[in-house]
N, C-alpha and C positions, 0 to 999 in steps of 0.2 A: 379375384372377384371384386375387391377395393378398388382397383386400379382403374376396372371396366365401369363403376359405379358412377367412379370420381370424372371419367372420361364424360358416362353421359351427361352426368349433370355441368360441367364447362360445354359441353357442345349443347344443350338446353339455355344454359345463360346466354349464351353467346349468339343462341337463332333468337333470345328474346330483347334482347340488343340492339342486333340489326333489323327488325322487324320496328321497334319502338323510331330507331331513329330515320330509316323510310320516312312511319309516319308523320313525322314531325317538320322532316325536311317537304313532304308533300304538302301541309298542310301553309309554311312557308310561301310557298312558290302558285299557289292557288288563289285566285281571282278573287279578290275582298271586294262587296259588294260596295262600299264607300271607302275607296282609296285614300289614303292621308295624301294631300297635295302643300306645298307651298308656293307661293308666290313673292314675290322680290320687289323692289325697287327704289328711285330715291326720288326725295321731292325738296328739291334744291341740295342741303349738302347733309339730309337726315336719308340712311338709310331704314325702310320698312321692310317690316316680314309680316304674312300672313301664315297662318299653319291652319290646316284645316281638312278635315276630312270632307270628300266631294264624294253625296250621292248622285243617286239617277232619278231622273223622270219613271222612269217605267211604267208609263203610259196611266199613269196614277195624275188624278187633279193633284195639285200642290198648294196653290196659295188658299187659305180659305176651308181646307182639306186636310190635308197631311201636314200642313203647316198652319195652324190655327190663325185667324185674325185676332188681336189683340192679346196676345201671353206673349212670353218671353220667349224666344229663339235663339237657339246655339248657335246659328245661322252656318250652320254644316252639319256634319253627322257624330254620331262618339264623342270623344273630348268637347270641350267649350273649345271653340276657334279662338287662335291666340292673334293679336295683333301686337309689333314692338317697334318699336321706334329709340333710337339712338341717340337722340337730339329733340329739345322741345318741338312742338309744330301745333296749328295752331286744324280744327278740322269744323267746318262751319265757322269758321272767325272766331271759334272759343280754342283757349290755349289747351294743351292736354302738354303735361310734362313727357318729359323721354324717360321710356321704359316700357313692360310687357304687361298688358293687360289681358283678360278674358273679352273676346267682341261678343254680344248680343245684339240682337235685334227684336225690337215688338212689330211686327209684321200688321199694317193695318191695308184697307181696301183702297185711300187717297192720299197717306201719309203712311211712313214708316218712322219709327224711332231708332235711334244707333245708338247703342248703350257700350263706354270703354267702363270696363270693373276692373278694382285693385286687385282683384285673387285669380290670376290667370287659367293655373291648375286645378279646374274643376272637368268631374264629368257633366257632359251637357248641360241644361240649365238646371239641375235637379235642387244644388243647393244655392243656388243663384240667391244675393241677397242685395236691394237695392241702396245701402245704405253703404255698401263696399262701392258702389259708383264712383269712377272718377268726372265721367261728363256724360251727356247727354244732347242730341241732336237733335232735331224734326228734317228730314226729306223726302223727296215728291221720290216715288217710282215712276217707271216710264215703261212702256212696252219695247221689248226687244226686238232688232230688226232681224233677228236668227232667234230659232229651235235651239235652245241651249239644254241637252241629254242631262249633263251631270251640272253641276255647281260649281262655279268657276271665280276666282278674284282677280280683277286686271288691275296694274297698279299705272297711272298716267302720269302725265305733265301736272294735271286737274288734280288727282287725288284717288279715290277709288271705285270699283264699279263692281258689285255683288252681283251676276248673271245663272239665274237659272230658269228654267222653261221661259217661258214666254217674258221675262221680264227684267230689267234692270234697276238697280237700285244706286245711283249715285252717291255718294257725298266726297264735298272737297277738302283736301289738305297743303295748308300751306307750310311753310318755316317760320318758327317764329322766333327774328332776329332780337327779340329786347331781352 
């Protein structure tokens, strides 16, 4: 009778087991509504990373809406987006040392602000505080010549380009050889 007892309860663990790890594995392999993306590139001989979670449009207003005019933006989804740089560089003509920051953005209607913070590892902008700043930018946005679904970072010759719905947001980065 022990034996039979003992049996059921290992063949009970054991459906509760693979039942859990199904779940787990399913939950893995399912579609995140803002995928962690990275972007790449070099601008002269400093390598960039962008890390960033890219949401969607979905068919939501965005600038002015879902993403406020004048507060602070993680300028992606979940985590603070990280920017890092390997090698000083310089982004609007101001130096920014090499290393990983937190990127923000203050999203305005004719200007936007580019905010690089010392504390990379933050979620979103929740504890964002401006006094960890490393630099600070002012650039123009521009309207996008494409429908941009999700949020995208392209890294160029020029520097970088923030792309989502209807809009781009420039700013440039150089090397800064001194």
């Amino acid at each position: 009778m022990k034996t039979k007892s003992k049996t059921l309860f290992q063949f009970v663990l054991l459906f509760m087991f693979t039942i859990s790890t199904s779940v787990l594995i399913a939950q893995g392999t399912e579609k995140k509504p803002s995928p962690a993306a990275t972007a790449t590139g070099k601008i002269g001989n400093a390598n960039i990373t962008i890390k960033y979670s890219s949401p969607s449009v979905k068919e939501r207003k965005i600038w002015g809406a879902l993403v406020p005019y004048g507060e602070v933006w993680r300028s992606g989804a979940n985590e603070a987006t990280t920017f890092e740089t390997d090698r000083n560089i310089k982004v609007g003509g101001k130096k920014l040392p090499a290393g990983k920051y937190a990127f923000f953005t203050i999203p305005g209607e004719k200007e936007w602000i580019v905010i690089f913070n010392s504390e990379p590892n933050q979620w979103g902008a929740f504890k964002y505080k401006s006094d960890k700043d490393a630099l600070r930018i002012t650039v123009i946005p521009a309207k996008s010549t494409v429908m941009n679904e999700r949020l995208v970072y392209n890294i160029n010759n020029n520097g970088v380009v923030l792309s989502w719905e209807n809009l781009d947001v420039p700013f440039s980065l150089t090397e800064d050889r001194n």
